[in-house]
DOPATI-442538 format. One line per 2 residues: number of its first residue (from 1); their letters; for each residue x, z, y of C-alpha. Coordinates in Angstrom, 3 decimals, always signed. Last residue first. Layout:
NUM = a = X:Z:Y  ...
// end
This chain:
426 = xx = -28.307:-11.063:+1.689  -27.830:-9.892:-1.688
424 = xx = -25.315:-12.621:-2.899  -23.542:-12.682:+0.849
422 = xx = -23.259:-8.980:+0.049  -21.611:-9.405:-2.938
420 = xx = -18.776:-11.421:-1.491  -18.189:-9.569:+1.033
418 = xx = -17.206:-6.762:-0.691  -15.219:-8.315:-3.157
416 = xx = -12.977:-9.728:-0.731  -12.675:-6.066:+1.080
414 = xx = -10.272:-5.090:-1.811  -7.838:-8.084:-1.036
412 = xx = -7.883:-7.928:+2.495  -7.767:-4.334:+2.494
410 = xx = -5.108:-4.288:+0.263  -3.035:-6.459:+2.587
408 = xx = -3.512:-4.588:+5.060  -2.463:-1.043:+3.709
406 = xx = +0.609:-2.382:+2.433  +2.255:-2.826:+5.713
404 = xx = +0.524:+0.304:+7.269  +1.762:+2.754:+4.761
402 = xx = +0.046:+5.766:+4.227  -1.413:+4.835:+0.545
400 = xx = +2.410:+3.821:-0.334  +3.968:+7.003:-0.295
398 = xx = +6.530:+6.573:-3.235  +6.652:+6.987:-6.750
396 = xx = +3.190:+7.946:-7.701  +1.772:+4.787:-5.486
394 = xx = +3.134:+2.678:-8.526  +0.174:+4.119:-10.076
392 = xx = -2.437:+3.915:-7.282  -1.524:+0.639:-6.477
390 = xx = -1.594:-1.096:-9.553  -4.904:+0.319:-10.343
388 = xx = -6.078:-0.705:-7.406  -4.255:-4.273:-7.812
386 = xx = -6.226:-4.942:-11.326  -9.541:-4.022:-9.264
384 = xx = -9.017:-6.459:-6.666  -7.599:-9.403:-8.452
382 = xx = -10.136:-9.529:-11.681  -12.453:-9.623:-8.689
380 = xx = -10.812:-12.295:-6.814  -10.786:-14.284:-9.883
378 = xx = -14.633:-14.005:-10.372  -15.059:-15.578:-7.012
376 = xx = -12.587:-18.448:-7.618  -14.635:-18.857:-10.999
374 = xx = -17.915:-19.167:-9.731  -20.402:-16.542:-10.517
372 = xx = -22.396:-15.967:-13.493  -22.368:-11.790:-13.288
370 = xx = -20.198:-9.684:-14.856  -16.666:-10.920:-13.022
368 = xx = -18.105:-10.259:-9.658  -19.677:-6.837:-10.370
366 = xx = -16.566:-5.662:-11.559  -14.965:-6.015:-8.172
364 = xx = -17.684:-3.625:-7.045  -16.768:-1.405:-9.076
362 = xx = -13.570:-1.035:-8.746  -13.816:-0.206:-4.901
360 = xx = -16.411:+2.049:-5.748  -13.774:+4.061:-7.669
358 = xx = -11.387:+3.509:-4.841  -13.611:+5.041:-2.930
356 = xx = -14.467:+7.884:-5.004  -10.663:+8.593:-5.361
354 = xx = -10.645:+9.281:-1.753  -13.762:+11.195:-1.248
352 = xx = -12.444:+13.560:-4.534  -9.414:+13.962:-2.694
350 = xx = -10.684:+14.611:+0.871  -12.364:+17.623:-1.176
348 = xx = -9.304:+18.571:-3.127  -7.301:+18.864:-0.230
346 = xx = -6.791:+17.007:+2.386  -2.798:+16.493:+2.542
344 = xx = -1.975:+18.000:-0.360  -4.571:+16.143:-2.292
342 = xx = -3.329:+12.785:-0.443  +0.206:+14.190:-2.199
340 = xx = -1.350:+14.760:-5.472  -3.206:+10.967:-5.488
338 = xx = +0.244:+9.586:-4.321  +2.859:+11.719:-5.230
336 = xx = +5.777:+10.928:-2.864  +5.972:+13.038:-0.245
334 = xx = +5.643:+11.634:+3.555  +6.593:+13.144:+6.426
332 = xx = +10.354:+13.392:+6.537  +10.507:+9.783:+5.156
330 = xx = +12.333:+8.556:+8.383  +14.953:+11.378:+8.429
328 = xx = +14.580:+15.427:+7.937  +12.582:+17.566:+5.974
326 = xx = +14.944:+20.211:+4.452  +12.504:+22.622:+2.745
324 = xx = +12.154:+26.376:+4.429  +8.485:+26.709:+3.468
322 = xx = +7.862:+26.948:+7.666  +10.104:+23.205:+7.857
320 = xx = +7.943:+21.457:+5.039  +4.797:+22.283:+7.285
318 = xx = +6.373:+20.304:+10.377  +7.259:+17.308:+8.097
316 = xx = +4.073:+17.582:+5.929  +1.670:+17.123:+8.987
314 = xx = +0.664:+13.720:+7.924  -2.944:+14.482:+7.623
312 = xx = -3.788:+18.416:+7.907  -2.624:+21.158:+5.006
310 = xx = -4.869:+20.286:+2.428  -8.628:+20.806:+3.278
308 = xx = -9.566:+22.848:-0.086  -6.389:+23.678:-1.781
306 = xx = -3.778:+25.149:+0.904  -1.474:+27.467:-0.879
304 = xx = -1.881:+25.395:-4.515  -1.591:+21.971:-2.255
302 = xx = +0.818:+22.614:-0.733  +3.312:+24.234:-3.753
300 = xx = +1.588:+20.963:-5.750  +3.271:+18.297:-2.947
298 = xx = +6.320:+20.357:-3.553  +6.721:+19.765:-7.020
296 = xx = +5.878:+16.217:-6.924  +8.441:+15.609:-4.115
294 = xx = +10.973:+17.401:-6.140  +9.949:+15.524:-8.857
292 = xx = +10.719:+12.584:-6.895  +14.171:+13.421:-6.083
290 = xx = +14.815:+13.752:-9.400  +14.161:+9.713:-9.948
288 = xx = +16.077:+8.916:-6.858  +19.303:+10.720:-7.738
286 = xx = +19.322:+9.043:-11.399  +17.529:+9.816:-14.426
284 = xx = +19.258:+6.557:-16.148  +18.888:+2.974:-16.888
282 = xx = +18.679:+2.341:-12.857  +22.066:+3.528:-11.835
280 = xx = +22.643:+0.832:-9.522  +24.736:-1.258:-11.926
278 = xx = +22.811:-0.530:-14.532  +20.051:-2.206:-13.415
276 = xx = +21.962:-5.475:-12.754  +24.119:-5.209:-16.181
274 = xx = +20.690:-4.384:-18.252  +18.909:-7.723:-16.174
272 = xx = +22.123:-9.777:-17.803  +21.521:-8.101:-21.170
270 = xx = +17.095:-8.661:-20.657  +17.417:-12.500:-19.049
268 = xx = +16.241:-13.933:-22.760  +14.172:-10.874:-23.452
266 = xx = +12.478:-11.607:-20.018  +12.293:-15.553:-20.466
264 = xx = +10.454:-14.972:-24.093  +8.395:-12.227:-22.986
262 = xx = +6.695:-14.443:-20.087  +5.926:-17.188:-22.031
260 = xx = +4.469:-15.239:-25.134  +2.222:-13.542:-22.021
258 = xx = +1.990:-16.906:-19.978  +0.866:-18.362:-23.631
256 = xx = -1.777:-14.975:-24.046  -3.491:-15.477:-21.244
254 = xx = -4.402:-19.059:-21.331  -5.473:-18.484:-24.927
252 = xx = -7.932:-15.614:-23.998  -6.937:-12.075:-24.419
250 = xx = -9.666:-10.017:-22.574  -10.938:-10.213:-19.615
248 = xx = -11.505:-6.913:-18.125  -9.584:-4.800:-20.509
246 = xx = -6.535:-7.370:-20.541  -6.932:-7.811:-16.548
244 = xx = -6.132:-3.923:-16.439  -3.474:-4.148:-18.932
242 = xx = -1.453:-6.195:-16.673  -2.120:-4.342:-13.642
240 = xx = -1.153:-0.954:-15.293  +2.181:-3.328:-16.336
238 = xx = +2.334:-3.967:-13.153  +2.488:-0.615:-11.843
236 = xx = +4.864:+0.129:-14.277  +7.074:-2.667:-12.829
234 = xx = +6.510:-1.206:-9.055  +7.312:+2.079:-10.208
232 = xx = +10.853:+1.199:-11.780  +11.578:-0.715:-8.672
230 = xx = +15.016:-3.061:-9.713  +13.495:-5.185:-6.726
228 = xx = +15.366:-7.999:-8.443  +12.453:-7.886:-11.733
226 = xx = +9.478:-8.353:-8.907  +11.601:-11.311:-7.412
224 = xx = +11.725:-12.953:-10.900  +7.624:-12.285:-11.957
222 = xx = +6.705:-13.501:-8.537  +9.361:-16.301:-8.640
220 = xx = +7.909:-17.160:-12.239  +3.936:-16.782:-11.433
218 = xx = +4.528:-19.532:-8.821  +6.046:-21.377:-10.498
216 = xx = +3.599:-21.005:-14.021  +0.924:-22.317:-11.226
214 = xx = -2.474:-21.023:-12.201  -5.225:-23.364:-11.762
212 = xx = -8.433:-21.293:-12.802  -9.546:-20.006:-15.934
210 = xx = -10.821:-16.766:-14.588  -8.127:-14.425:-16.547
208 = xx = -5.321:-17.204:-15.030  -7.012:-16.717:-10.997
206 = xx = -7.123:-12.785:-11.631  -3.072:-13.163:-13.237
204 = xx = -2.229:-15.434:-10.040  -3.945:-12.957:-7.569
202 = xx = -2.504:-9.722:-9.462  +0.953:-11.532:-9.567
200 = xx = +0.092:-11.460:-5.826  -0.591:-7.408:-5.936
198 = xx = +2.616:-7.134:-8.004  +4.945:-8.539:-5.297
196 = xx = +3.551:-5.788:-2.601  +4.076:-3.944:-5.029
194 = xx = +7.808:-4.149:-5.606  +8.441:-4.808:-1.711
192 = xx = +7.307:-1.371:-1.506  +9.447:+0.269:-3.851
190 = xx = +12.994:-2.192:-2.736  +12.532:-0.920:+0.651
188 = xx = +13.679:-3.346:+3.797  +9.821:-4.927:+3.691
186 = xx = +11.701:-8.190:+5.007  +12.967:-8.681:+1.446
184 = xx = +13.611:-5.662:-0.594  +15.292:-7.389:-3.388
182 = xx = +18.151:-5.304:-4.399  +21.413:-6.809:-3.749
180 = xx = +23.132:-3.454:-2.039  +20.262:-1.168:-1.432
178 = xx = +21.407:+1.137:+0.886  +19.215:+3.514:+2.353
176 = xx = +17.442:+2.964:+5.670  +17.014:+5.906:+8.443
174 = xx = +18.515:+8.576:+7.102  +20.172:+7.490:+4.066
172 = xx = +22.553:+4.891:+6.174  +21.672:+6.127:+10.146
170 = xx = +20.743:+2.823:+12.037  +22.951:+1.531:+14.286
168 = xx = +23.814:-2.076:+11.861  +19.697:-2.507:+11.875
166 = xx = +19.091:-5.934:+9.882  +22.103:-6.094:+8.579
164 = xx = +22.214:-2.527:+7.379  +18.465:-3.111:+6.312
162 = xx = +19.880:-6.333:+4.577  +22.565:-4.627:+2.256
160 = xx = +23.134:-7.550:+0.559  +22.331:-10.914:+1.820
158 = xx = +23.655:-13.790:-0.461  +21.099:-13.534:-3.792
156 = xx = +18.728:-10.182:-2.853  +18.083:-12.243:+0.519
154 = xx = +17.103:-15.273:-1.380  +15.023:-13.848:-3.952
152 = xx = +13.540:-11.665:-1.314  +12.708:-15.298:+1.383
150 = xx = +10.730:-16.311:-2.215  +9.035:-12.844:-2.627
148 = xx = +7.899:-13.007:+0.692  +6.891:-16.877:+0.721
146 = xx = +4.735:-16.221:-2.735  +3.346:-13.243:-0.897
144 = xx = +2.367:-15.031:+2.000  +0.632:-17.669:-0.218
142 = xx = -1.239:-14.813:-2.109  -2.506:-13.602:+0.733
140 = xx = -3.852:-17.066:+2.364  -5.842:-17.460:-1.483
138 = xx = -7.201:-13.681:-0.483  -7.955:-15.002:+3.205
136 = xx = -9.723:-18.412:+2.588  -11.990:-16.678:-0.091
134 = xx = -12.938:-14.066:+2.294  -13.978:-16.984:+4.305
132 = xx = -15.683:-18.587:+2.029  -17.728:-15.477:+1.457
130 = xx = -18.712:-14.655:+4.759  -17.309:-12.262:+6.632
128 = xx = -18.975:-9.606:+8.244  -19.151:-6.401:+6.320
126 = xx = -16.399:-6.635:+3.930  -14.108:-7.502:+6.963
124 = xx = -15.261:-4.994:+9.116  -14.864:-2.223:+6.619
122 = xx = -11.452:-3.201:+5.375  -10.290:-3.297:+8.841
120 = xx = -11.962:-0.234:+9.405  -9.852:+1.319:+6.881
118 = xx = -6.724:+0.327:+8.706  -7.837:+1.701:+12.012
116 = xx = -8.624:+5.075:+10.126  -5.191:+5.092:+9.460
114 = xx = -3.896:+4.465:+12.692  -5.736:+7.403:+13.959
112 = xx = -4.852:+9.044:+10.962  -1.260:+8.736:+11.911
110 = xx = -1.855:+9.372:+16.390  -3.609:+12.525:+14.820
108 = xx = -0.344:+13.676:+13.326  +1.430:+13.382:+17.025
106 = xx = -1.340:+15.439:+18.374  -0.948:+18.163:+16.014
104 = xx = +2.403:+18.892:+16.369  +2.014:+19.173:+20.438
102 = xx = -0.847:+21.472:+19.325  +1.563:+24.297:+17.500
100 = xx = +0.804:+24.853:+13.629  -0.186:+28.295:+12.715
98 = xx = -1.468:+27.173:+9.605  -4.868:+27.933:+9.112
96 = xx = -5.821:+27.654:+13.513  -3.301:+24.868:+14.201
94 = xx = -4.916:+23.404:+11.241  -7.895:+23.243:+11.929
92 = xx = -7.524:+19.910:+13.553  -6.007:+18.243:+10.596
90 = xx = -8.597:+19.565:+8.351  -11.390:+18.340:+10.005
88 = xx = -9.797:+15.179:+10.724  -9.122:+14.528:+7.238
86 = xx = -12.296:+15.540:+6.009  -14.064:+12.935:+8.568
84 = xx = -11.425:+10.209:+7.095  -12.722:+10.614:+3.514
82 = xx = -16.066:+10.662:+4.251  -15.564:+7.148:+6.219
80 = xx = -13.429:+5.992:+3.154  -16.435:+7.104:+0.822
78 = xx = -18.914:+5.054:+3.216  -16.319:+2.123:+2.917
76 = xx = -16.421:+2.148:-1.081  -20.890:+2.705:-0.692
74 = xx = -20.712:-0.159:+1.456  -21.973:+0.014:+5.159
72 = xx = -23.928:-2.944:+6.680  -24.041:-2.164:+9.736
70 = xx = -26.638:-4.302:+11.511  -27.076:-5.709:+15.446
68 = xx = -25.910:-8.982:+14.669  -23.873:-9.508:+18.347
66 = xx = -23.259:-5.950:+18.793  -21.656:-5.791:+15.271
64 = xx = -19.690:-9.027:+15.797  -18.037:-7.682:+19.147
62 = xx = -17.230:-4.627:+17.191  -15.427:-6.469:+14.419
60 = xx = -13.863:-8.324:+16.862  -12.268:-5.483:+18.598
58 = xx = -11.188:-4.047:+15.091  -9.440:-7.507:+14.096
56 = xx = -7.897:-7.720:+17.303  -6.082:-3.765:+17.317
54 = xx = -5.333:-5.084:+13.248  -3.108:-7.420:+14.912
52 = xx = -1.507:-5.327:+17.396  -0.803:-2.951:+15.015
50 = xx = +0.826:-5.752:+12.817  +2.820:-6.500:+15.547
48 = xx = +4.503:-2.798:+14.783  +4.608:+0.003:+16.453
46 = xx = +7.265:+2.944:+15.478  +6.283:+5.984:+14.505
44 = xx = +9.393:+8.307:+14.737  +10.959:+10.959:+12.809
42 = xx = +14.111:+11.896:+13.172  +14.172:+15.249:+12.634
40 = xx = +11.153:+17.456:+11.190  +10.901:+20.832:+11.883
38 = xx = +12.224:+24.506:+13.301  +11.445:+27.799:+12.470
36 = xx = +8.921:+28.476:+14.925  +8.497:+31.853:+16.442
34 = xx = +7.466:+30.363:+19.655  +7.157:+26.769:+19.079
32 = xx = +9.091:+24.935:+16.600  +7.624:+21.506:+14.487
30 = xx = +10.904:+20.473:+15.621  +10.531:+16.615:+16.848
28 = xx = +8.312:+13.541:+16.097  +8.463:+10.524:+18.407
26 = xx = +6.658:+8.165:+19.718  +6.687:+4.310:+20.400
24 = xx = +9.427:+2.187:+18.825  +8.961:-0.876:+18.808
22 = xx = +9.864:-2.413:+15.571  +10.514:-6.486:+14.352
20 = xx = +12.030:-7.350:+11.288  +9.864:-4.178:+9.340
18 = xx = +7.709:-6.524:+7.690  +7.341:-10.346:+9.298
16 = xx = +5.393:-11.116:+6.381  +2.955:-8.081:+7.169
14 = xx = +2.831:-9.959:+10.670  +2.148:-13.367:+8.714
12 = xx = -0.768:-11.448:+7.502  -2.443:-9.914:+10.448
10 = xx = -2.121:-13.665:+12.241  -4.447:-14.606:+8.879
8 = xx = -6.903:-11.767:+9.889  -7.460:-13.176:+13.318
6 = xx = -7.906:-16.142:+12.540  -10.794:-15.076:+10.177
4 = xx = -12.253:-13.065:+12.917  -11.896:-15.482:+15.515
2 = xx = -14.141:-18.144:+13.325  -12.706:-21.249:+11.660
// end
């Protein structure tokens, strides 16, 4: 087994590991200044093992450049590279647009620094692994998901309020809402945990649409944890998954008995699931749901006032303060929205980079599934381009492009394709 591929699989028992272990590392306070109105509070960017991991990956990415002497860039990664240089140009102009103090500044650029390290991740790993290996990591992935949603199951069952547990100092709301017997397994957020579930049913429903061995287990504690996250955005976004794979493959027999299989157990569970939803106020337009189009609303205020480079990468707690918006706690930065708040962020131009890559992304898991490849191969493209999708709607509700645990994962899944078809026109 080579470093890199080690390497990657230590990356993915840290995103197992979640937010269990944090060292915290800077800190974000009043976005002030002379004549400032104040900022952000409370915001911190911790660093997590994962860091460290991804750190690795990145060194031996470079070590395996200098040693073939080729860069290899994909048209998705050159996109992502676009996207990243219209990031930084409109984060560091934005002292100068927006009045924004340095000290501000620096602490966003330590966020698309991290970022960016994320990306290359993806970019290293679709341009120098070889197929197997890309292979070995996606079937790896879905085996830490199985063991995440299986520890959630567990934790939603005789663990409630597990971020409490977890962290009995932290600030309830603040730092870590409470979630009672949610799933949110070592994730501590019942959203994220939610997709992160519905990228593996992605890897069982690719392997299914390919004709593959598909355990009906393993689909069941995906499909059970996924339904104990209570995540409204996470089940939409696997429904989006779900009709992805339809589109792609169509409805083969396989398919459609999990399908009959599946209704039948959730209309069986549906007046017990009703009581569990509606228990945490999940039947209704509750708190969290208006709080959303709040975010939405704002996100479009930005990006209206600010429409070509957005108003600088992860910058929204300091801007938030100048509009007069209370921006305080660990989501002080971030605005749910997904494609509207990386708009906000960039603008429309580091939008139309960003949804370019994903587009490519797409695309080149397409290109697996049309051509006469073998069926683990195909599978990993049905995979990759029914979690995209997934991904970018569930990312509507909540800020999941930024975040580091998710963004690994991805990239291990959406680089798969990539090196793949390179190893086919090499």
């Amino acid at each position: 087994m080579r470093a890199l591929t080690a390497a990657s699989g230590l990356a993915l028992l840290a995103v197992l590991a979640g937010n269990l272990l944090r060292i915290p590392l800077l800190a974000g306070g009043a976005a002030g200044g002379a004549g400032g109105t104040g900022g952000a509070v409370g915001k911190g960017a911790p660093l997590l093992p994962l860091d460290l991991a991804v750190a690795l990956i990145l060194m031996l990415g470079v070590v395996e450049a200098l040693r073939e002497r080729r860069w290899p860039i994909d048209r998705a990664m050159q996109w992502g590279l676009a996207f990243v240089l219209l990031a930084a140009i409109g984060l560091f102009t934005a002292p100068m647009r927006l009045d924004l103090p340095w000290r501000d500044l620096l602490f966003s650029a330590a966020y698309l620094a991290r970022w960016s390290g994320y990306l290359g991740v993806g970019l290293v790993l679709g341009t120098f692994l070889r197929g197997r290996e890309a292979l070995t990591l996606v079937r790896w992935f879905g085996v830490i998901v199985l063991c995440f949603a299986a520890f959630g199951i567990v934790q939603s069952l005789f663990i409630p309020g597990f971020a409490q547990w977890v962290y009995p100092e932290s600030a309830v709301y603040l730092d870590w809402d409470p979630q009672g017997h949610r799933l949110v397994s070592t994730f501590l957020d019942p959203n994220y945990a939610g997709i992160l579930i519905v990228t593996g049913l992605c890897w069982w429903g690719g392997r299914l649409a390919a004709g593959m061995r598909a355990p009906l287990a393993e689909g069941a504690v995906l499909g059970v944890a996924l339904l104990m996250t209570l995540s409204r955005g996470a089940m939409l976004a696997f429904m989006a998954a779900t009709l992805t794979l339809l589109l792609a493959r169509g409805v083969s027999r396989r398919v459609l008995k999990a399908s009959l299989m599946a209704t039948g157990v959730l209309v069986a569970a549906l007046p017990l699931l009703a009581r569990y939803a509606g228990a945490y106020g999940k039947l209704t337009i509750d708190a969290s749901a208006l709080q959303r189009l709040l975010a939405w609303q704002r996100a479009w205020t930005l990006l209206a006032d600010h429409p070509w480079l957005g108003i600088g990468f992860n910058t929204a707690g300091f801007v938030q303060s100048r509009y007069g918006w209370n921006a305080a706690g660990a989501s002080s930065f971030g605005l749910d929205g997904g494609l509207l708040f990386i708009a906000a962020l960039t603008g429309v131009l580091g939008l139309g980079c960003f949804v370019a890559m994903l587009a490519a992304l797409v695309r080149a898991a397409r290109r697996l599934w049309q051509d006469d490849r073998p069926a683990d191969e195909r599978a990993v493209g049905y995979a990759a381009a029914a979690s995209v999708v997934a991904v970018t709607v569930q990312a509507t509700f909540a800020n999941t492009f930024l975040l580091a645990l998710m963004l690994l994962p991805c990239w291990i899944l959406w680089s798969a394709p990539l090196a793949l078809r390179r190893g086919v026109e090499e």
